[in-house]
Backbone as a chain_set.jsonl record, in Angstrom:
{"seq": "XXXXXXXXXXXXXXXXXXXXXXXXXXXXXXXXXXXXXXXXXXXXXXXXXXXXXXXXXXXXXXXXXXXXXXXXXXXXXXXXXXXXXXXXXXXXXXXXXXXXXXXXXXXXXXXXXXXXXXXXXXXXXXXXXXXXXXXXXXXXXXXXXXXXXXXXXXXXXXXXXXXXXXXXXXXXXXXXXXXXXXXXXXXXXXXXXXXXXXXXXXXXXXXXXXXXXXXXXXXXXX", "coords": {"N": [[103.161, -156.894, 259.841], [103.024, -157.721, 263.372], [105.329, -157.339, 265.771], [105.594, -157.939, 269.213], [103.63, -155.522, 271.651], [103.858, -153.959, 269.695], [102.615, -151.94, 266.783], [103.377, -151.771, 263.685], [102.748, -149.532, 262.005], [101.241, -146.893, 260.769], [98.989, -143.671, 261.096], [99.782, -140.826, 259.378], [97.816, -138.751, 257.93], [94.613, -137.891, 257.594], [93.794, -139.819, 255.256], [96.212, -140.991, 254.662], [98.59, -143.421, 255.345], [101.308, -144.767, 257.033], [103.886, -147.324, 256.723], [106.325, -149.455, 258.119], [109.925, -150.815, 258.474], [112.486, -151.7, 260.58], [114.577, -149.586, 262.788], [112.432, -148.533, 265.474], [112.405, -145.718, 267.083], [113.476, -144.485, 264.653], [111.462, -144.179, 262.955], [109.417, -143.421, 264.983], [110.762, -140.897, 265.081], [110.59, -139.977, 262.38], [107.494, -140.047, 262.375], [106.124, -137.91, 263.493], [107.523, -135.714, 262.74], [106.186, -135.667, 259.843], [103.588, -135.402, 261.116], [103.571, -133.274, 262.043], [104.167, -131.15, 260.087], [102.03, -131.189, 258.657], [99.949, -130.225, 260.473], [101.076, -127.989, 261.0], [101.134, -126.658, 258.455], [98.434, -126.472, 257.807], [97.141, -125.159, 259.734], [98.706, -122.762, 258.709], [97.408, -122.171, 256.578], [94.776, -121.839, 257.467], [93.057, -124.228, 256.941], [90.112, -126.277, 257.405], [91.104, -128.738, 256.682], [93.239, -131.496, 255.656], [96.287, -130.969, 253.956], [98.056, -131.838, 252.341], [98.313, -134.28, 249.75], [98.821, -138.275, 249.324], [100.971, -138.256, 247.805], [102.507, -136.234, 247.894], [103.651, -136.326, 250.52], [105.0, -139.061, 250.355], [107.168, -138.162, 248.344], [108.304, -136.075, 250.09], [109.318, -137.687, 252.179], [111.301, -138.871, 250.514], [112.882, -137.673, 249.933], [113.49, -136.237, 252.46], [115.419, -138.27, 253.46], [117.196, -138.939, 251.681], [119.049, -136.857, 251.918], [119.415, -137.111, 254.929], [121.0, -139.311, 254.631], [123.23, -138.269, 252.833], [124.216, -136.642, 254.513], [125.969, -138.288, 256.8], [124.211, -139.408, 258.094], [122.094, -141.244, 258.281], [118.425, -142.373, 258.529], [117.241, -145.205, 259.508], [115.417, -147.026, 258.445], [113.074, -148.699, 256.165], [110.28, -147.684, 254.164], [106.527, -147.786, 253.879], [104.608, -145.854, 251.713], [100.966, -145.351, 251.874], [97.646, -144.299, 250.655], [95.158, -142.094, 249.621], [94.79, -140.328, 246.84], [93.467, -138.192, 245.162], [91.771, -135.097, 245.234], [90.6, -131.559, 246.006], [90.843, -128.16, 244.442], [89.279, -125.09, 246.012], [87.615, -121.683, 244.45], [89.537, -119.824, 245.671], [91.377, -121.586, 246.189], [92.821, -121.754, 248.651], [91.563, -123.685, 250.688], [91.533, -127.009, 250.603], [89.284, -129.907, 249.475], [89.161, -133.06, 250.946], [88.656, -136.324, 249.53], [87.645, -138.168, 251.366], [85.795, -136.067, 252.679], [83.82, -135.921, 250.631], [82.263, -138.612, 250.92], [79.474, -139.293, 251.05], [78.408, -138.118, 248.362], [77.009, -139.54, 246.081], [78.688, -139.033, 243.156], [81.329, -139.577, 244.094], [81.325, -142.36, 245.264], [82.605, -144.433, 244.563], [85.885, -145.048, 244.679], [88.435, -144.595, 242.02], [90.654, -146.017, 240.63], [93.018, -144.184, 240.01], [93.283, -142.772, 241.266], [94.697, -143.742, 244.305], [97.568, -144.769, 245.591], [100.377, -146.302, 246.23], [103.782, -145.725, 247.986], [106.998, -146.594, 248.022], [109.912, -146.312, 249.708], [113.455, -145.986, 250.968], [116.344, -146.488, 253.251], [118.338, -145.096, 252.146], [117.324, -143.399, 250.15], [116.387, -144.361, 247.996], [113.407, -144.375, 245.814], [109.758, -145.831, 244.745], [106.944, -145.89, 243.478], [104.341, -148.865, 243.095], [102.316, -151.446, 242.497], [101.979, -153.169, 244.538], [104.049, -153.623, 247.393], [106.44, -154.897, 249.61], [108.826, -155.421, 252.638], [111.644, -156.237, 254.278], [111.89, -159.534, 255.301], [110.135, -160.112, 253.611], [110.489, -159.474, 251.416], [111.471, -161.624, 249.891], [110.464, -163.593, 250.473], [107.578, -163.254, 250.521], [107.048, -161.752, 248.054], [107.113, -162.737, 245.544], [105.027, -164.315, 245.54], [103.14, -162.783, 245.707], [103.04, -161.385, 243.17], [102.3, -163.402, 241.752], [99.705, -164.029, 242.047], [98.314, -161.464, 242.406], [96.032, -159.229, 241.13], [94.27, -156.681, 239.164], [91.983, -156.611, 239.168], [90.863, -157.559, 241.748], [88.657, -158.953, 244.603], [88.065, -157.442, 248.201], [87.954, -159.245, 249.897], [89.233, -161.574, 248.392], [91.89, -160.273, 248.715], [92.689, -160.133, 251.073], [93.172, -162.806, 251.733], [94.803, -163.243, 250.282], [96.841, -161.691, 251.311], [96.773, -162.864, 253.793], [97.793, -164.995, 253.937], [100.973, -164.552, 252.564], [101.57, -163.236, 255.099], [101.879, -165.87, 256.846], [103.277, -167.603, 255.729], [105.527, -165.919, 256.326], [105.511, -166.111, 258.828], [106.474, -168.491, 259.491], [108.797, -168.743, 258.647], [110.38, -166.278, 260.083], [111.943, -166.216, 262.632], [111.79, -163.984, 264.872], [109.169, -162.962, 264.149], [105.286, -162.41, 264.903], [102.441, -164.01, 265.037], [100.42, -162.634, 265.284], [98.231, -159.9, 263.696], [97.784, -156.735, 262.626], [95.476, -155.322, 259.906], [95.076, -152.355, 258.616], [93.701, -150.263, 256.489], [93.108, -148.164, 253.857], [89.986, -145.741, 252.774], [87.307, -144.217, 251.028], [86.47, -143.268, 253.187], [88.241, -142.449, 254.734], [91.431, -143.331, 256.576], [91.048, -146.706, 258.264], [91.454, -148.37, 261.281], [91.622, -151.465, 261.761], [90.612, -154.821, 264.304], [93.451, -156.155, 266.065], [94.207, -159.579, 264.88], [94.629, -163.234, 265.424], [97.075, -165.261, 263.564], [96.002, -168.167, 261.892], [98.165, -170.393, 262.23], [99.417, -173.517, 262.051], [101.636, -175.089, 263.025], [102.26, -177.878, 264.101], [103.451, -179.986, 262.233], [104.895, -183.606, 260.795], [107.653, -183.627, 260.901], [108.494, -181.552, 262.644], [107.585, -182.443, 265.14], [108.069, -185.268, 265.578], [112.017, -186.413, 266.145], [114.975, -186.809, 264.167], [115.8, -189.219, 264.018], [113.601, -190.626, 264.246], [113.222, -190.774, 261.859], [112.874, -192.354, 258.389], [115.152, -192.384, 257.725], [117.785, -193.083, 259.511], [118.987, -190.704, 261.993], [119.597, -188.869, 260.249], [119.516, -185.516, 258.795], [116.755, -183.105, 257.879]], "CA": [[103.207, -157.855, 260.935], [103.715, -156.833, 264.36], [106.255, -157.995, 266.856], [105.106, -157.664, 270.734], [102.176, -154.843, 270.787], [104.066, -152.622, 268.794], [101.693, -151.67, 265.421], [104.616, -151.278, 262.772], [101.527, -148.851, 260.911], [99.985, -145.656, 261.585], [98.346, -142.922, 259.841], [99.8, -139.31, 259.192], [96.721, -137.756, 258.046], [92.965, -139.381, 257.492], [93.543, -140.389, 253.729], [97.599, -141.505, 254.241], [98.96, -144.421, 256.558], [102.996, -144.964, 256.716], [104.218, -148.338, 257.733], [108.002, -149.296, 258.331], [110.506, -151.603, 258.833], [113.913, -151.106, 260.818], [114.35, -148.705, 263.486], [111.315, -147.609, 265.658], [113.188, -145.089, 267.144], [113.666, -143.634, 263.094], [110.149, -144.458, 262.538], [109.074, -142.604, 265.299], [110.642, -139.16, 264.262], [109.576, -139.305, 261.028], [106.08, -139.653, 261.809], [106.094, -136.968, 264.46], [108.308, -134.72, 261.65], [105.557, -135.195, 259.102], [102.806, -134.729, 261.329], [104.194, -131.632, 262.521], [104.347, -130.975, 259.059], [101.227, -131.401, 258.419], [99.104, -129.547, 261.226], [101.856, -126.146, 260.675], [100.649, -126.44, 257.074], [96.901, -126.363, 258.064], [96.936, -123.534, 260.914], [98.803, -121.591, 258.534], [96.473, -121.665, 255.718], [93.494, -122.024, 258.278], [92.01, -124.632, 256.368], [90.03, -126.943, 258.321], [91.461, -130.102, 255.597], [94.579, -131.638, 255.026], [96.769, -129.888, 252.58], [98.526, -132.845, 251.319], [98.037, -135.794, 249.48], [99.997, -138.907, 249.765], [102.278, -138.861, 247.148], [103.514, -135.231, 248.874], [104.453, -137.449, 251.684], [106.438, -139.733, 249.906], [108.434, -137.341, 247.513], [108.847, -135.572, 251.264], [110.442, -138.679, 252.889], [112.383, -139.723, 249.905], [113.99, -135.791, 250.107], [114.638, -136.669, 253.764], [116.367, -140.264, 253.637], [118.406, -138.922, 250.572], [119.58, -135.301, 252.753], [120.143, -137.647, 255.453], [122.133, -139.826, 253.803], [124.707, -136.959, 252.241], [124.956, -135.813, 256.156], [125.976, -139.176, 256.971], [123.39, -139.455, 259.387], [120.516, -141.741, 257.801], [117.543, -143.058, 259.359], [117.167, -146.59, 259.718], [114.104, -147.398, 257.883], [111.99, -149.302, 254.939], [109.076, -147.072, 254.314], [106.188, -147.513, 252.128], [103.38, -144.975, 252.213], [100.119, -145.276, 250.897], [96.196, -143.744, 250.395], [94.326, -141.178, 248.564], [95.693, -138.903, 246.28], [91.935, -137.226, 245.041], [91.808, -133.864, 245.854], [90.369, -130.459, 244.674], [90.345, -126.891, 245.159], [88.506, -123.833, 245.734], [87.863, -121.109, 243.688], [90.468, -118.822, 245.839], [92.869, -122.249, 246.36], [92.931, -121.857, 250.076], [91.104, -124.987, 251.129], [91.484, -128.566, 249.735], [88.587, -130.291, 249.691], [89.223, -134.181, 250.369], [88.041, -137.099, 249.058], [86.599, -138.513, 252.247], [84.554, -135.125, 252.86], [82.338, -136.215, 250.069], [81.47, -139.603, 250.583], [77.961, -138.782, 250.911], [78.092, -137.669, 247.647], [77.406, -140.989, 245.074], [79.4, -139.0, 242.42], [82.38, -139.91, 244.742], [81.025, -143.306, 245.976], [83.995, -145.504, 244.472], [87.31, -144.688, 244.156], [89.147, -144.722, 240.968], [92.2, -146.832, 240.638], [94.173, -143.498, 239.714], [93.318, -142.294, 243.354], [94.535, -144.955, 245.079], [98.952, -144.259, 245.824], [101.658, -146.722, 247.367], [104.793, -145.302, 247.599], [108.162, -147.11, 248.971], [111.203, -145.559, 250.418], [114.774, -146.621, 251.688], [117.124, -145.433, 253.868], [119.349, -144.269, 250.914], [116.027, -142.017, 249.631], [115.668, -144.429, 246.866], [111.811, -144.096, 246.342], [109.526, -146.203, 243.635], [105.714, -146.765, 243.449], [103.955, -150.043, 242.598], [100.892, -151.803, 243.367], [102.19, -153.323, 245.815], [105.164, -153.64, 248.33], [107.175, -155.565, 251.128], [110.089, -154.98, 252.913], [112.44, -157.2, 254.903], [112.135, -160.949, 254.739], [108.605, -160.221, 252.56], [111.048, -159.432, 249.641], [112.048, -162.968, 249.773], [109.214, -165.044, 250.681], [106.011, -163.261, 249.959], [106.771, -160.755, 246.752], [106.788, -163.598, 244.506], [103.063, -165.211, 245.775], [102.09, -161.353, 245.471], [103.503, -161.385, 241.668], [101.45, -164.361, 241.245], [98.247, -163.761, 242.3], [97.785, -160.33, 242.112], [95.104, -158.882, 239.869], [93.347, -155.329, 239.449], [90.287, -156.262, 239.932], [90.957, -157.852, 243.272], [87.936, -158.464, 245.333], [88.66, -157.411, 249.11], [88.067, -160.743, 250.545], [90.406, -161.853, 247.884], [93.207, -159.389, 248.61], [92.912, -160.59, 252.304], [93.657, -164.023, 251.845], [96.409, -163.303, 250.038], [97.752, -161.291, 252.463], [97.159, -164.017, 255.245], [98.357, -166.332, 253.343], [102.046, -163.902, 252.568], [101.996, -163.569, 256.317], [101.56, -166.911, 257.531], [104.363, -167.921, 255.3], [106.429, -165.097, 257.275], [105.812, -165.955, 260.193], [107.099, -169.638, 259.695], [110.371, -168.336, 258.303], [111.267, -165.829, 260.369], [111.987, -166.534, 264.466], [111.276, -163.116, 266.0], [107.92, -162.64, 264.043], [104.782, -162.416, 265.939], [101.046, -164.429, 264.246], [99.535, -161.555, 265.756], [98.545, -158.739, 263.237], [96.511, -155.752, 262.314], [95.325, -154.94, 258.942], [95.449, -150.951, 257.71], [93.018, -150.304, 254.616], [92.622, -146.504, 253.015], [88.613, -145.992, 252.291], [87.242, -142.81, 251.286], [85.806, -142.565, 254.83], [89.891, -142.12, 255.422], [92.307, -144.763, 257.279], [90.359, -147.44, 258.825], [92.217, -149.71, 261.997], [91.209, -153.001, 262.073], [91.213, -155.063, 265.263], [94.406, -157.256, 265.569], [93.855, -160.825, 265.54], [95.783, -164.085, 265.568], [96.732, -166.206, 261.812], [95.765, -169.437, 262.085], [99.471, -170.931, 261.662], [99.509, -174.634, 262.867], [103.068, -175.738, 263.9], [102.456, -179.572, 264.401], [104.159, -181.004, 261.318], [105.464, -184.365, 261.56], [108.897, -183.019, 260.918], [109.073, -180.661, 263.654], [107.656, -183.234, 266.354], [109.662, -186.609, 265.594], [113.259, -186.387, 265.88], [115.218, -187.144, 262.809], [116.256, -190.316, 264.63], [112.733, -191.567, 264.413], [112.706, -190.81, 260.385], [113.245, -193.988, 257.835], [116.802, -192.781, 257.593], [118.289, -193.624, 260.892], [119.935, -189.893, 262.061], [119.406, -187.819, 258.734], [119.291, -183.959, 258.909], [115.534, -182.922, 257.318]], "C": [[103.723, -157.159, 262.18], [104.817, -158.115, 265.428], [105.76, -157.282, 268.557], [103.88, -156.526, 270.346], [103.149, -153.416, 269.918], [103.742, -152.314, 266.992], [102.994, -150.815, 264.637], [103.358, -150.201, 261.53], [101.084, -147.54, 261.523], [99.48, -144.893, 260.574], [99.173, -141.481, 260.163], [98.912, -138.204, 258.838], [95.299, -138.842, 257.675], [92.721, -139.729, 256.227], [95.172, -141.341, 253.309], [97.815, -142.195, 255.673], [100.051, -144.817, 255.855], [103.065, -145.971, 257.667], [105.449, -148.331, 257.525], [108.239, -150.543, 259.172], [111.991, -151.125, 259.239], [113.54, -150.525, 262.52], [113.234, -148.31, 264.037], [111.562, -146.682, 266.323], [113.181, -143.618, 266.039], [112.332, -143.074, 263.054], [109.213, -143.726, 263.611], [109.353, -141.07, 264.945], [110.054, -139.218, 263.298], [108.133, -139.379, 260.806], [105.265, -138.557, 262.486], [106.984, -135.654, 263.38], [106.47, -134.482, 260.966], [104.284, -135.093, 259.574], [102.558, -133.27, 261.976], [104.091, -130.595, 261.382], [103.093, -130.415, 258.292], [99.928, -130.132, 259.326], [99.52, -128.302, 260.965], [100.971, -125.736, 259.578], [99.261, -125.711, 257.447], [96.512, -125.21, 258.969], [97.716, -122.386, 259.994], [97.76, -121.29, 257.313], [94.968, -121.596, 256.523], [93.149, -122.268, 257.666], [91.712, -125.991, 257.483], [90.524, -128.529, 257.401], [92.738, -130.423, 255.702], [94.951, -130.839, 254.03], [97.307, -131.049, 252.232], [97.923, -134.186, 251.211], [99.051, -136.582, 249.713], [101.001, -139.315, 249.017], [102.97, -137.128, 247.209], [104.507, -135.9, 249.757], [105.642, -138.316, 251.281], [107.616, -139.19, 249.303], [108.507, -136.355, 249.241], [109.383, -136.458, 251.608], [110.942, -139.154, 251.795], [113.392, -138.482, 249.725], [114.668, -136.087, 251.16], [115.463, -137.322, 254.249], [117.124, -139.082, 253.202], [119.349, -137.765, 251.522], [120.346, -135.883, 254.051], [121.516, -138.245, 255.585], [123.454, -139.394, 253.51], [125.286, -136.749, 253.694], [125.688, -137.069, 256.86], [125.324, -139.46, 258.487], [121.974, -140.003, 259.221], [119.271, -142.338, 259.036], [117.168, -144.553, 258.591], [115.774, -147.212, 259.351], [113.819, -147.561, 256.562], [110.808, -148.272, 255.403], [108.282, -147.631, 253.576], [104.565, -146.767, 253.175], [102.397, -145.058, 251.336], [98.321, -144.521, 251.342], [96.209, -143.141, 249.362], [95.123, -140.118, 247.912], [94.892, -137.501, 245.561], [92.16, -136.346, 245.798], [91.491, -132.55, 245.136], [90.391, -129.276, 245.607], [89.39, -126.115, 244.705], [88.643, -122.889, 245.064], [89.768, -119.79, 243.886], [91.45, -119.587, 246.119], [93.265, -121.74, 248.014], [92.078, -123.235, 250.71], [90.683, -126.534, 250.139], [90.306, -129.588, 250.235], [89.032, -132.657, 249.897], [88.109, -134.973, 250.166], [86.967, -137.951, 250.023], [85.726, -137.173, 252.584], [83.228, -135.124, 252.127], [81.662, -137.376, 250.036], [80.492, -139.85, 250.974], [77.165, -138.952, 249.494], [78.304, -138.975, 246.425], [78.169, -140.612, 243.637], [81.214, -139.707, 243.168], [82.648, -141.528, 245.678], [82.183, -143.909, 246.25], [84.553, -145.215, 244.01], [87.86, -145.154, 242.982], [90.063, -145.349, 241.238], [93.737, -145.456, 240.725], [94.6, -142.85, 240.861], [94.237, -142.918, 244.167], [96.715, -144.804, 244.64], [99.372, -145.24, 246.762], [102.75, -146.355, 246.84], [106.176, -146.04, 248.443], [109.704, -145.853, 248.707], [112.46, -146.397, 251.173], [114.996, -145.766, 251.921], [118.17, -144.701, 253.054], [118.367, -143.132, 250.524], [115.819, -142.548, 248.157], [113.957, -145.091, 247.386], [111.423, -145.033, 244.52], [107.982, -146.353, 243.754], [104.954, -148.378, 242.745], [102.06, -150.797, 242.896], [100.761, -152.687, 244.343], [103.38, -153.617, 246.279], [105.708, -154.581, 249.493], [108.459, -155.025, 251.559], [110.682, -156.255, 254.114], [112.229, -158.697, 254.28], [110.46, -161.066, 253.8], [109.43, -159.811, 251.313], [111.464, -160.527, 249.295], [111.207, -164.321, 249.554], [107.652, -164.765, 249.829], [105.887, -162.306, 248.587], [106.685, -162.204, 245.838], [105.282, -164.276, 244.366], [102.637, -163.83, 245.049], [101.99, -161.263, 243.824], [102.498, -162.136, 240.724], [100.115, -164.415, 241.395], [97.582, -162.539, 242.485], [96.803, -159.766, 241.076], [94.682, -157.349, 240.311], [92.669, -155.252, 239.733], [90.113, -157.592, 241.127], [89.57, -157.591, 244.18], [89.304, -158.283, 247.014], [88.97, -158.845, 249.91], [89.133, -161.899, 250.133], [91.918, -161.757, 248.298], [93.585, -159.682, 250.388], [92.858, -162.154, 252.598], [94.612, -164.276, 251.292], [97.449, -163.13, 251.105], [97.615, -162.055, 253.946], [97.926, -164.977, 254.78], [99.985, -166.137, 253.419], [102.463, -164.181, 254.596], [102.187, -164.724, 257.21], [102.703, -167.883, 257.166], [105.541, -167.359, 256.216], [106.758, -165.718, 258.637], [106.293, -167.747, 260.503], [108.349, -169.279, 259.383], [111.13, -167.509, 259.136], [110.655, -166.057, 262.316], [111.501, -165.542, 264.584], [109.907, -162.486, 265.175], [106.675, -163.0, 264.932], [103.259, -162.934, 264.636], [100.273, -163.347, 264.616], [99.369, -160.18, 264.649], [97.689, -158.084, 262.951], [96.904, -154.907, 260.771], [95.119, -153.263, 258.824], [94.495, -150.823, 256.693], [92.734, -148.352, 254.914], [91.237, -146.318, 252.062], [88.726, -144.166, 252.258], [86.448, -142.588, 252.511], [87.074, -142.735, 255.411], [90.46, -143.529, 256.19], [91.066, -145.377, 258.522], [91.387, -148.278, 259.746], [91.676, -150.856, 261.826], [91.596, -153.73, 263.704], [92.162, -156.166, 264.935], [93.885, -158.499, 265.906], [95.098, -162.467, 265.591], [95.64, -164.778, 264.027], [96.785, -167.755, 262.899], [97.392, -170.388, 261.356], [99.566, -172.424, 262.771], [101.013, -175.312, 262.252], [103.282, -177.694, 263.807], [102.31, -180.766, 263.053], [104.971, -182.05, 261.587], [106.566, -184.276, 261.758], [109.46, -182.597, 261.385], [108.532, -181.475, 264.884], [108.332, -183.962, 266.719], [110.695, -186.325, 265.588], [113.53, -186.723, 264.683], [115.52, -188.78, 263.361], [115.234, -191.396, 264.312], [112.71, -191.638, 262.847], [113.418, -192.129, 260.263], [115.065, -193.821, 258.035], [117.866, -191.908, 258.263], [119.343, -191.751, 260.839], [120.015, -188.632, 260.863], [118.961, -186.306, 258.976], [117.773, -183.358, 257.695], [115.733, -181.004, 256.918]], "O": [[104.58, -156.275, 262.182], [104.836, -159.337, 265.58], [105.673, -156.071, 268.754], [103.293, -156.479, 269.265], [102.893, -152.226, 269.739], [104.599, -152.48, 266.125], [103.434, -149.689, 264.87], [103.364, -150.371, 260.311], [100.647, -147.341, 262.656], [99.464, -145.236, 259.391], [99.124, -141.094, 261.331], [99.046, -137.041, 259.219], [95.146, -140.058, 257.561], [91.558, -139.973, 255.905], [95.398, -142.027, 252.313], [97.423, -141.788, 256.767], [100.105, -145.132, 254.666], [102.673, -145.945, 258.833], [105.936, -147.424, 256.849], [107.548, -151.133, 260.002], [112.65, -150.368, 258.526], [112.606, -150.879, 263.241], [112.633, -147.571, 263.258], [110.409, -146.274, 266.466], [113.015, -142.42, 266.267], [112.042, -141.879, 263.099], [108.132, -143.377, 263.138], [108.511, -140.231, 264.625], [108.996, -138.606, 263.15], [107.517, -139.059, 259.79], [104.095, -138.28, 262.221], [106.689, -134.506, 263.714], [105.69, -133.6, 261.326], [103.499, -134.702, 258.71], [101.607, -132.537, 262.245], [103.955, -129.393, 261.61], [103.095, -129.46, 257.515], [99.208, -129.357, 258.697], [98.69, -127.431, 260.705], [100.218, -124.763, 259.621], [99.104, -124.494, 257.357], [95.555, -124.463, 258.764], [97.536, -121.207, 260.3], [97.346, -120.14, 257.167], [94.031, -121.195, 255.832], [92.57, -121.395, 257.02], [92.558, -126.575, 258.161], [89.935, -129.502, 257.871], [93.486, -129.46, 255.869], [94.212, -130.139, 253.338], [96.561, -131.389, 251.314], [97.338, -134.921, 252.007], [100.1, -136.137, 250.179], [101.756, -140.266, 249.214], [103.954, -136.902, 246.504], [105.734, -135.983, 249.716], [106.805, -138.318, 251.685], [108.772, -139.531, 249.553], [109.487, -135.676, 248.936], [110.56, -136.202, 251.355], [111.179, -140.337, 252.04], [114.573, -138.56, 249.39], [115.889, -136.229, 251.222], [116.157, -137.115, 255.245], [117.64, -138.3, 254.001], [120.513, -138.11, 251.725], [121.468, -135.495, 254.379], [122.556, -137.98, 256.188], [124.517, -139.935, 253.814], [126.478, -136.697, 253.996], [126.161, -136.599, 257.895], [125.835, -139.65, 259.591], [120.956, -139.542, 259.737], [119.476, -142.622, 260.217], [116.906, -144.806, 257.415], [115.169, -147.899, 260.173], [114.211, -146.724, 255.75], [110.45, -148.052, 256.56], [108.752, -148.119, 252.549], [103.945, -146.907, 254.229], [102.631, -144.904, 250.137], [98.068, -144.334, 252.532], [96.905, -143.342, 248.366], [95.893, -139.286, 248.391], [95.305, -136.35, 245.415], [92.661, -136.51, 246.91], [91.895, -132.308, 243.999], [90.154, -129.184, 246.812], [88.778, -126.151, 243.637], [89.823, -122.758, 244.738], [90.573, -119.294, 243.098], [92.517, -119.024, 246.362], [94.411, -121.309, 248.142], [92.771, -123.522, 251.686], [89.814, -126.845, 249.325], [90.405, -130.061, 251.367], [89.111, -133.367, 248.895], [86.945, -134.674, 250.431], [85.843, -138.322, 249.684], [84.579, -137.557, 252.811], [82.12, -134.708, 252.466], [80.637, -137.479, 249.362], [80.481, -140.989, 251.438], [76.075, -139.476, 249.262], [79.393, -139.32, 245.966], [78.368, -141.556, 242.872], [82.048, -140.246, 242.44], [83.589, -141.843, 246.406], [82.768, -144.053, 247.324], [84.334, -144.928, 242.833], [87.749, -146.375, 242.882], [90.408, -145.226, 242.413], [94.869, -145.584, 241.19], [95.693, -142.502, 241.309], [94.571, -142.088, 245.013], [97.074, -144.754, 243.464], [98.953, -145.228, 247.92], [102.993, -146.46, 245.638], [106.167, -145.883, 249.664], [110.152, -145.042, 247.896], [112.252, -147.379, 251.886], [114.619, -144.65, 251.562], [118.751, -143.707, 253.491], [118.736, -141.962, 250.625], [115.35, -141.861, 247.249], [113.477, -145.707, 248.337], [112.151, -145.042, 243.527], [107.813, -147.382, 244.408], [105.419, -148.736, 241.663], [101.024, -150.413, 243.439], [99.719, -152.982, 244.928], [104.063, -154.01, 245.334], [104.854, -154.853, 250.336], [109.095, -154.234, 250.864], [109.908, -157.049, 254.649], [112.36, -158.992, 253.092], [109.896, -162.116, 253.491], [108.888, -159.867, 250.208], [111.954, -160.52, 248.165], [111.227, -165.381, 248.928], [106.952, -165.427, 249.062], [104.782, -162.114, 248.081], [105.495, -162.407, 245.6], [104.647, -164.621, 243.369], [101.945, -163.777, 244.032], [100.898, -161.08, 243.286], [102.038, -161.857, 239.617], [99.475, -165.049, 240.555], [96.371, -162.511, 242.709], [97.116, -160.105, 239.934], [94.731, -156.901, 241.457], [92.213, -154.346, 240.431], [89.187, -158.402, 241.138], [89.251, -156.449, 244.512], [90.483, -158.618, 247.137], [90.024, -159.291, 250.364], [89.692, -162.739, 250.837], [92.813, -162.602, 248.285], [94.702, -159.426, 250.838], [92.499, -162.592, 253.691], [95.336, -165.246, 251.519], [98.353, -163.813, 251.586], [98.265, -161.807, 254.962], [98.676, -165.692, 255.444], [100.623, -166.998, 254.024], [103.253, -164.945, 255.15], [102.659, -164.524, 258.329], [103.1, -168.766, 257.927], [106.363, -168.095, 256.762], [107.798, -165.806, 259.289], [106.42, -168.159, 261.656], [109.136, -169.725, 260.217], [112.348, -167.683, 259.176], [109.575, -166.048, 262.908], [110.294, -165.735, 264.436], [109.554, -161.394, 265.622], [106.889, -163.887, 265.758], [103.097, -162.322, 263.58], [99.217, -163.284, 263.987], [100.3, -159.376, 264.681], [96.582, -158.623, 262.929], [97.893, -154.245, 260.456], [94.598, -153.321, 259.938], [94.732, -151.652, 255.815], [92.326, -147.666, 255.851], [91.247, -146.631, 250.872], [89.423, -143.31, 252.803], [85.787, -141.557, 252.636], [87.118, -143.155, 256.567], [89.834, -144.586, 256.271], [90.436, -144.725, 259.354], [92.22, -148.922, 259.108], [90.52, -150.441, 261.737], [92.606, -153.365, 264.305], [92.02, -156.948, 263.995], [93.233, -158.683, 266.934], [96.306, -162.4, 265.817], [94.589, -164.877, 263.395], [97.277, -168.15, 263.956], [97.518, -170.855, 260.224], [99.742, -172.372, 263.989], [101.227, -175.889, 261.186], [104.236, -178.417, 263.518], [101.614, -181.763, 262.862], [105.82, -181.867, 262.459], [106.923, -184.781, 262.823], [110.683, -182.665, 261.255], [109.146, -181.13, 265.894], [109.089, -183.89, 267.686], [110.744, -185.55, 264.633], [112.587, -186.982, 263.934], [115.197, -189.528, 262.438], [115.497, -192.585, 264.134], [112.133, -192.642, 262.43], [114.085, -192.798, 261.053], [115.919, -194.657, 258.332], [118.475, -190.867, 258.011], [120.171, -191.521, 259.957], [120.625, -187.57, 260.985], [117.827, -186.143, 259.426], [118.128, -183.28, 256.519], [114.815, -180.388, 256.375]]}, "num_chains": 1, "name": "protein.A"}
């Protein structure tokens, strides 16, 4: 969910997208760290590919919280990182071929489930994967819907009415949330944006128009 235009999401390389809660501030270094991280890697092996997958990334930021942490100098952030984790090499192991470079190729059409990586992170550097994640007031409100209606074989159209549905809940519960948001998805043609749009959250319950004064009983707190 975003608050004003600031996209709590981005991508670190074209198969991994890190979102965050907390600090943007935090959340800016560390995605300027690990894309720094990332490009060094690649100019020094001169491969024209990513070198990592995205569960590098995460066991890298759950090293950095925790190191933080000890220094008493943490960064202020919920992470959770997720995409592709497919990946192969060459015979001499100098260039990693990814998974979006072949989708051309109908041996590679549709992704495996085993491909497919979310990883969460705290500011302590505890780290856990799952199949899926929240952070802030979504550990409260919307992990339990997710619990409940989750399935594996999730169509997409499915898995995006859940997740309007999680958010739409959010954004009645918490004041400084914003109906405004932009979806994220990891395809093997690499991180896809979506444009942001508005949830359809209608407000005009009789509860929140009438006073309590006007309810049956005269003055009553609702």
């Amino acid at each position: 969910m975003t608050l004003g235009p600031v996209v709590t999401g981005t991508s670190i390389s074209n198969k991994t997208v890190m979102s965050f809660s907390g600090e943007l501030a935090d959340a800016q270094y560390l995605h300027e760290l690990l894309t720094r991280v990332n490009v060094n890697d690649v100019v020094e092996k001169k491969s024209k590919y990513d070198l990592h997958d995205t569960k590098y990334y995460h066991s890298y930021v759950s090293r950095l919280f925790y190191n933080r942490k000890n220094k008493i100098d943490p960064l202020f952030n919920n992470i959770i990182i997720a995409g592709l984790n497919s990946q192969e090499y060459d015979d001499n192991d100098k260039d990693i071929l990814l998974y979006s470079e072949k989708q051309n190729n109908e041996e590679y059409k549709d992704i495996d489930k085993k491909d497919l990586y979310i990883g969460f992170v705290d500011m302590h550097g505890t780290q856990f994967c799952e199949d899926y994640i929240t952070t802030g007031y979504a550990r409260y409100f919307a992990l339990t819907l997710l619990r409940n209606h989750y399935r594996d074989n999730m169509t997409e159209d499915e898995a995006r009415s859940l997740l309007n549905e999680c958010l739409r809940i959010l954004y009645f519960r918490d004041t400084t949330a914003s109906n405004k948001i932009q979806i994220v998805k990891v395809t093997s043609k690499g991180v896809e944006y979506e444009e942001p749009y508005i949830l359809n959250c209608d407000l005009n319950s009789r509860d929140y128009i009438y006073p309590s004064t006007m309810l049956p009983a005269t003055g009553c707190m609702w």
